[in-house]
LUMPA-757993 format. One line per 3 residues: their letters; for each residue x, y, z of C-alpha. Coordinates in steps of 0.2 Angstrom, whole numbers, plus 5000, padded with zeros to 4 digits. Example, Ala and Ser with C-alpha at 12.3 -4.5 7.8 and 13.67 -1.06 7.14 Angstrom:
<pts>
AS) 5062,4978,5039  5068,4995,5036
</pts>
This chain:
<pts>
XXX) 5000,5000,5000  5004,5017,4996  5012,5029,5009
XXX) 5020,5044,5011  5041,5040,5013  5048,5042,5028
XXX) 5063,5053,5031  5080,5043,5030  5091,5041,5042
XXX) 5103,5027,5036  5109,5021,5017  5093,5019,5007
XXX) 5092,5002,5000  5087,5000,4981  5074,4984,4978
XXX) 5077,4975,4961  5062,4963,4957  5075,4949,4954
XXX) 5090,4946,4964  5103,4959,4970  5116,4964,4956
XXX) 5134,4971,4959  5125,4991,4956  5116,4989,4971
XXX) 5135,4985,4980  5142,5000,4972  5128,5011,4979
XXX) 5128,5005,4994  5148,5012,4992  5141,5028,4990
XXX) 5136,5031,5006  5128,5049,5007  5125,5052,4989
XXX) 5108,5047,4989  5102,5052,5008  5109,5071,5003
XXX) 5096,5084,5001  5094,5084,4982  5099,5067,4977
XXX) 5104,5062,4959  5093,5070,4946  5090,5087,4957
XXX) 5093,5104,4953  5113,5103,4956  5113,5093,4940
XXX) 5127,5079,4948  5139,5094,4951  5141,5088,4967
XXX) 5133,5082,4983  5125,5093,4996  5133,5083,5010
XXX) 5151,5087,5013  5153,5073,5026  5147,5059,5012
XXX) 5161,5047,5010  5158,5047,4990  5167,5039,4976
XXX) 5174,5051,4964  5163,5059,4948  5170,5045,4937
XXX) 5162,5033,4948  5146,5041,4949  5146,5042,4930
XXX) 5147,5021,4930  5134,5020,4941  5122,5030,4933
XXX) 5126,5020,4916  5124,5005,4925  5106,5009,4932
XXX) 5100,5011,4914  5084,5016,4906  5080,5023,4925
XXX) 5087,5039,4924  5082,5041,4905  5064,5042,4911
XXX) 5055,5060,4913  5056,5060,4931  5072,5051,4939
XXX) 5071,5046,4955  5067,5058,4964  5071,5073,4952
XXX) 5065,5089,4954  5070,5100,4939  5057,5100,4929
XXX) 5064,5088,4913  5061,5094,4895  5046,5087,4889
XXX) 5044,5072,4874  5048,5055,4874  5062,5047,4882
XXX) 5072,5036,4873  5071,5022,4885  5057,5023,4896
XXX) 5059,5017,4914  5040,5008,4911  5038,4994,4895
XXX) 5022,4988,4889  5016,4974,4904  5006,4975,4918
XXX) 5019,4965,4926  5034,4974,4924  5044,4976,4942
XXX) 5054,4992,4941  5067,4997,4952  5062,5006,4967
XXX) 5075,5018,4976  5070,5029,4995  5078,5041,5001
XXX) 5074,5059,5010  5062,5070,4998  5060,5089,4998
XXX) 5044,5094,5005  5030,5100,4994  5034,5118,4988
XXX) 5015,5121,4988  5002,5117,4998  4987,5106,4991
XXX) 4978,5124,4985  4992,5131,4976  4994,5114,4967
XXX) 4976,5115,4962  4977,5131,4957  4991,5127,4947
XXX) 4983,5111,4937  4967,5120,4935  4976,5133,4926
XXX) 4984,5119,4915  4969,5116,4908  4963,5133,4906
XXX) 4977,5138,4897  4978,5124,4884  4958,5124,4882
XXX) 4959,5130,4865  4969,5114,4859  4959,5103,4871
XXX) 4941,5111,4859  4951,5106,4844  4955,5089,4851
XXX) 4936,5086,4854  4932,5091,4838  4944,5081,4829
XXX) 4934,5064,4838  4917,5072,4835  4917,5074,4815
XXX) 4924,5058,4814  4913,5045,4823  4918,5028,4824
XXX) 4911,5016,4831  4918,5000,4842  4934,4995,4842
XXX) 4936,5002,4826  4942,5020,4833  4957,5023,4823
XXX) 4956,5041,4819  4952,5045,4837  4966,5033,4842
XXX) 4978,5041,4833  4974,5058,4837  4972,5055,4854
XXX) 4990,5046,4857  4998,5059,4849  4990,5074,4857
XXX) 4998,5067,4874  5015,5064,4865  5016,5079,4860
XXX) 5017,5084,4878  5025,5074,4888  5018,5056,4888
XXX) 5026,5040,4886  5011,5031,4875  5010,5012,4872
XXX) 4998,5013,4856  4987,4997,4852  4987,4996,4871
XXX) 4982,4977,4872  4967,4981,4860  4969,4988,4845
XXX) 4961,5006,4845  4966,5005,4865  4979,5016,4872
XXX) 4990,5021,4887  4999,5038,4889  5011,5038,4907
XXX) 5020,5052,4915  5029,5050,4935  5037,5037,4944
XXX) 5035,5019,4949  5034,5018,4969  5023,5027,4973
XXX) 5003,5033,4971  4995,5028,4952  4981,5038,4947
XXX) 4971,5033,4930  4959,5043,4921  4950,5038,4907
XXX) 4947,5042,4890  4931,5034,4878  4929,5039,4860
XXX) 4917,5027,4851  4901,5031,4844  4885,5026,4841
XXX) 4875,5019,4824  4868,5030,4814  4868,5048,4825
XXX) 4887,5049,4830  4894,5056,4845  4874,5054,4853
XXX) 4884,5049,4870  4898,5063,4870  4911,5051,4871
XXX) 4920,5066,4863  4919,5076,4879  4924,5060,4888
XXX) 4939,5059,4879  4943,5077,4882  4938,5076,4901
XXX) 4951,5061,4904  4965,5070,4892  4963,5087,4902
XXX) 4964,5080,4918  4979,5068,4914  4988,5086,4909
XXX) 4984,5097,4923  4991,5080,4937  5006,5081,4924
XXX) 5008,5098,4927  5009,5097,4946  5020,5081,4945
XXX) 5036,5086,4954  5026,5096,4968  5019,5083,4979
XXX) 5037,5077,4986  5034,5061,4982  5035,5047,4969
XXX) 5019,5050,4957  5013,5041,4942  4996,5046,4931
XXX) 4990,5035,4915  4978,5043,4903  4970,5027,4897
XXX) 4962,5025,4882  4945,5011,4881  4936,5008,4864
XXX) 4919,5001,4863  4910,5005,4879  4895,5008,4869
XXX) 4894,4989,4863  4911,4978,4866  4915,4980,4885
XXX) 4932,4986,4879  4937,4991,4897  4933,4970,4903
XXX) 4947,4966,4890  4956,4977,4897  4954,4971,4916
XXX) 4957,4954,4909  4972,4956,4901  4978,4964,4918
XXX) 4979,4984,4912  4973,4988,4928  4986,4980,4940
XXX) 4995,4992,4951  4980,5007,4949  4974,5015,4964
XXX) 4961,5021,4960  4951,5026,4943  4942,5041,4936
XXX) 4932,5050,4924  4917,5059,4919  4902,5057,4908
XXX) 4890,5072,4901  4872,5073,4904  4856,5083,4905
XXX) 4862,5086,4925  4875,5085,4936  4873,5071,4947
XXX) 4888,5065,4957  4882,5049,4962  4875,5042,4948
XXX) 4866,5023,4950  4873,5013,4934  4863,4995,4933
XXX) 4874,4980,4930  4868,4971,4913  4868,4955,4905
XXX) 4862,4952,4888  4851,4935,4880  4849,4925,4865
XXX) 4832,4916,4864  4830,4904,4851  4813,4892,4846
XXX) 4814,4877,4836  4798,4872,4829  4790,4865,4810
XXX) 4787,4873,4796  4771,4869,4786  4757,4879,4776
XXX) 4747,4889,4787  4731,4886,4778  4734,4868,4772
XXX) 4735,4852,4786  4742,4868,4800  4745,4851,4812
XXX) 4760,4845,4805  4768,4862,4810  4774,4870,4825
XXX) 4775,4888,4826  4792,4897,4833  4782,4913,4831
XXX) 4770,4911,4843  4780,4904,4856  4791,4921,4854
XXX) 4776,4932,4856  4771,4922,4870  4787,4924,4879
XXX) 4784,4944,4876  4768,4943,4885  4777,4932,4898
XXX) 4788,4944,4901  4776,4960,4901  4763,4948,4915
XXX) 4779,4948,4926  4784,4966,4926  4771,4969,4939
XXX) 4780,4959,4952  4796,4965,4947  4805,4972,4960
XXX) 4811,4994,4960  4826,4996,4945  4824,4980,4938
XXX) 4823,4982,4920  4821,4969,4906  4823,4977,4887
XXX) 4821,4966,4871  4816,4962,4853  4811,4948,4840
XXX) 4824,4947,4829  4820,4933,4818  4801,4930,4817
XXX) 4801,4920,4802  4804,4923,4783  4787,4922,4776
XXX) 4768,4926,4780  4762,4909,4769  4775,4898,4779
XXX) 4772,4894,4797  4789,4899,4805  4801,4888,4810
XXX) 4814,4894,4820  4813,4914,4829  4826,4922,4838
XXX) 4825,4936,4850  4838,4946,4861  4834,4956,4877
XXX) 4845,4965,4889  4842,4963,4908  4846,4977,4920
XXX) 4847,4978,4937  4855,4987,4953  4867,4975,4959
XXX) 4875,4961,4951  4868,4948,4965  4849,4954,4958
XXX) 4854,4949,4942  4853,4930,4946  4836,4932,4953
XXX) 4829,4941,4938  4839,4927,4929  4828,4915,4935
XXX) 4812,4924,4934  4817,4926,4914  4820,4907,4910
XXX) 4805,4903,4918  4795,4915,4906  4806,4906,4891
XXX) 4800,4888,4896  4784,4893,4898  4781,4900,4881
XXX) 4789,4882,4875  4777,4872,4885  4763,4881,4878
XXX) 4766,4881,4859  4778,4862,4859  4795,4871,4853
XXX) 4810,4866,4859  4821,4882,4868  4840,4886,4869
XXX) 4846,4903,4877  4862,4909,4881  4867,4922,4893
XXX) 4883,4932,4887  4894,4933,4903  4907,4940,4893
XXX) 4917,4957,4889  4895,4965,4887  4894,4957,4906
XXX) 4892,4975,4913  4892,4980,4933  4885,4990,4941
XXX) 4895,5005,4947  4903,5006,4965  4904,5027,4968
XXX) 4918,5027,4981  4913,5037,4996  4927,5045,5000
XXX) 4935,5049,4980  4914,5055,4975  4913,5067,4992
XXX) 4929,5074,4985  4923,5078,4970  4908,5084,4974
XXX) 4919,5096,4986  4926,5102,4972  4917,5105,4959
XXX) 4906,5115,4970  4922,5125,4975  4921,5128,4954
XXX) 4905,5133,4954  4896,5115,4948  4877,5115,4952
XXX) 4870,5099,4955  4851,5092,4953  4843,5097,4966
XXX) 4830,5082,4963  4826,5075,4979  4824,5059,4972
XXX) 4844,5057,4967  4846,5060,4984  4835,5047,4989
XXX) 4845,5035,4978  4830,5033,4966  4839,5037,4948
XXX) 4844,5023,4939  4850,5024,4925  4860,5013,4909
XXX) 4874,5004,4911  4895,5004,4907  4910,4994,4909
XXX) 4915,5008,4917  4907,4997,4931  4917,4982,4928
XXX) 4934,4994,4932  4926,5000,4950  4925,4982,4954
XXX) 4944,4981,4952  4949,4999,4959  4941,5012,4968
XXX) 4933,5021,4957  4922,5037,4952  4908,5040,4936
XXX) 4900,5055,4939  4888,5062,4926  4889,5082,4921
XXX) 4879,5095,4914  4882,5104,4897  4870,5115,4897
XXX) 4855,5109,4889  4841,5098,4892  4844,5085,4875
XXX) 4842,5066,4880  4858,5056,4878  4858,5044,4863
XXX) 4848,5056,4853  4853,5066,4838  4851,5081,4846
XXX) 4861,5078,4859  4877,5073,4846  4873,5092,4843
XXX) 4876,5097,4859  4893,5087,4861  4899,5097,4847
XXX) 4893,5112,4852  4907,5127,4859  4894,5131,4873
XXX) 4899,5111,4880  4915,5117,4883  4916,5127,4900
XXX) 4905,5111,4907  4919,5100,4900  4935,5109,4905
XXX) 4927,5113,4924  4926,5093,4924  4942,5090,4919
XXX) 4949,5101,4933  4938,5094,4945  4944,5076,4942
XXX) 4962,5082,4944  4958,5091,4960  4952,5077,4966
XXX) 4966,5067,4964  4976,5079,4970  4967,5077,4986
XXX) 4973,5058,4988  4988,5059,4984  4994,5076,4997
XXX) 4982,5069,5011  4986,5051,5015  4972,5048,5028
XXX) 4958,5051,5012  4968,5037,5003  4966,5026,5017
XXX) 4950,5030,5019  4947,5028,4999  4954,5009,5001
XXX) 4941,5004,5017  4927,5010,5006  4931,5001,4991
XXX) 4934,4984,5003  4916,4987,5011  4908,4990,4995
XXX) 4916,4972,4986  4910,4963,5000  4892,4974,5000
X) 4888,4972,4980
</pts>
């Protein structure tokens, strides 16, 4: 677990993932070097060592050391560093492509913060404000040309190079291939993710404002960059890029393939007709129904056939009778999407497809049961054999676990910007339910928050009207306020170390409440 390091007193020891090597002999030779005030990397630019009394080895020597660490101190923040390092990207990373890449990890006494946690909001906020020009064009870039899941290549491509161009190490085809992860800081300590999405829907485009997304994560992953080398300790934020929320579960991939290991906790943001912070997403699971019957004419010896047709319309009406007992948020959604190929043919075989939704992913399994029985029934009646499926796969979407403690920060926050949130007493009752994400998924994994925000107009999501709105300049204060708000809230973690703890109790109470 994450803390804040402790000042030294003795030779700091360096930790290699495999074994001791003879570098970690020679270090320990350099006695004071690394538990001096500005320790390699620092503003005297290995020019000499703030403690007269070190028994050293000469400037030659710390020369082969530092060749013998490696890709280390070629990374945008060497250990400990804090001269700001010019900007672009390193020639060999300190970080590889891998969840499960072990680094090495060197302590040793840290300057304090140079600001307090206010002055380093202020300072990321005005990250953000002051690039807000090239952050609109990035928007736009993703919103006149919609793509839709897993085939995001133009946003991909814009979006990993936007975060080169400042500072970034990216990984592009980030285990997916429209998937990406940009990385500033240092391993050893706190690692914040925000998250960027960018695909779009059928037919309208950008009718979700996965463009807005996508800027919210990028802005926010700027301004914690910004403020990097002021917390006094070792930092590290990913901007990470998930196609095909709206149909894929690109994120699950991702959590599978282990993208997630070592995060502390996970943000972003999604646009809406209100601000609500702690918005209710529904876990979903989706269904195949098929009906296996006999053809024959239907005005001409009709015995000899079995009809699929009406078993599907009977397990509609099935399904319509037990609505009234179902329980508050429960939701069942669905269509016929084979009902036969011809009016003068009795129909063989139909097919239908429904989504169920519900608040927690244990009230699934109930409203499981209650939907098979409506399928059998329907069979029973009309003599067709039945075969369903339920997809517990990548479109296997849970619900989403607000963290207390990271959501009250926000909230704190965005009102400190000036954020106004529904005042509909029924949010606060923890009546609004609504859709579902595999956004979800990642707040089963991490603490996580998935706040929604306004933009100014009362459009309904998935519409065409509201792919106006996400493209409209007067989204843009909305968006930008967000993405300093989800900074500032990670700021708040990482300078005050109780709110982490805190953060990690309520994610433990919440797995074992779901």
């Amino acid at each position: 677990m994450w803390q804040v390091p402790e000042a030294q007193t003795t030779t700091p020891q360096v930790e290699y993932g495999k074994g001791e090597s003879h570098d970690h002999i020679v270090m320990q030779n350099t006695g004071g070097c690394l538990a001096s005030e500005h320790p390699w990397g620092s503003s005297s630019h290995l020019n000499g060592l703030e403690n007269p009394s070190a028994t050293c080895a000469a400037k030659s020597a710390q020369h082969k050391i530092i060749e013998s660490i490696g890709d280390c101190l070629a990374s945008e923040h060497p250990w400990g560093s804090h001269r700001k390092p010019p900007l672009g990207k390193p020639a060999a990373p300190c970080t590889t492509n891998g969840p499960d890449v072990v680094r090495p990890l060197i302590t040793f006494d840290r300057k304090p913060p140079a600001m307090d946690a206010t002055q380093i909001k202020e300072k990321s906020c005005s990250a953000i404000q002051s690039r807000s020009k090239e952050l609109w064009d990035l928007s736009q870039e993703i919103w006149k040309n919609p793509e839709l899941a897993f085939k995001e290549h133009y946003a991909h491509r814009v979006l990993a190079e936007f975060l080169e161009n400042r500072g970034f190490r990216v990984d592009r085809h980030y285990e997916l291939e429209t998937a990406f992860r940009a990385v500033c800081g240092e391993e050893g300590g706190l690692h914040v993710c925000v998250i960027c999405e960018y695909d779009a829907l059928p037919g309208i485009g950008h009718g979700c404002g996965h463009n807005l997304i996508a800027e919210v994560g990028v802005a926010a992953g700027i301004a914690i960059k910004e403020v990097i080398q002021d917390f006094g300790q070792p930092v590290k934020v990913t901007v990470l890029g998930t196609p095909a929320e709206e149909q894929g579960g690109g994120k699950n991939i991702l959590i599978e393939r282990g993208c997630f290991k070592g995060v502390d906790f996970a943000m972003m943001a999604h646009p809406d007709i209100c601000s609500i912070a702690r918005w209710r997403c529904l876990a979903r699971v989706s269904v195949e129904v098929t009906y296996k019957g006999h053809a024959s004419h239907p005005a001409y010896q009709t015995w000899e056939g079995t009809n699929a047709l009406d078993a599907a319309v009977l397990c509609l009406n099935n399904i319509s009778v037990l609505r009234q007992q179902m329980r508050p948020h429960h939701q069942i959604h669905g269509i016929i999407v084979d009902g036969g190929s011809h009016p003068d043919v009795i129909p063989e075989e139909t097919k239908l497809e429904f989504q169920l939704r519900a608040p927690l992913r244990s009230d699934l399994d109930l409203l499981e049961r209650q939907l098979v029985a409506c399928f059998q029934a329907a069979a029973t009646a009309t003599g067709c054999e039945l075969e369903y499926k339920f997809h517990k796969g990548p479109e296997y979407y849970l619900n989403v676990l607000q963290n207390d403690t990271l959501i009250t920060r926000y909230e704190k926050n965005s009102r400190d910007l000036g954020v106004e949130f529904c005042t509909d007493q029924k949010v606060f009752a923890g009546e609004m339910f609504s859709g579902s994400t595999d956004m979800g998924n990642v707040s089963h994994v991490v603490p996580s928050i998935h706040p929604e925000f306004s933009i100014g107009d009362t459009a309904a999501t998935h519409s065409a009207l509201f792919t106006k709105v996400a493209g409209a300049p007067e989204a843009q204060p909305y968006t930008l306020t967000q993405g300093k708000v989800l900074a500032m809230t990670a700021i708040d973690v990482i300078c005050h170390p109780e709110l982490f703890k805190k953060m990690k109790e309520d994610f433990k109470h919440d797995i074992a409440n779901t």
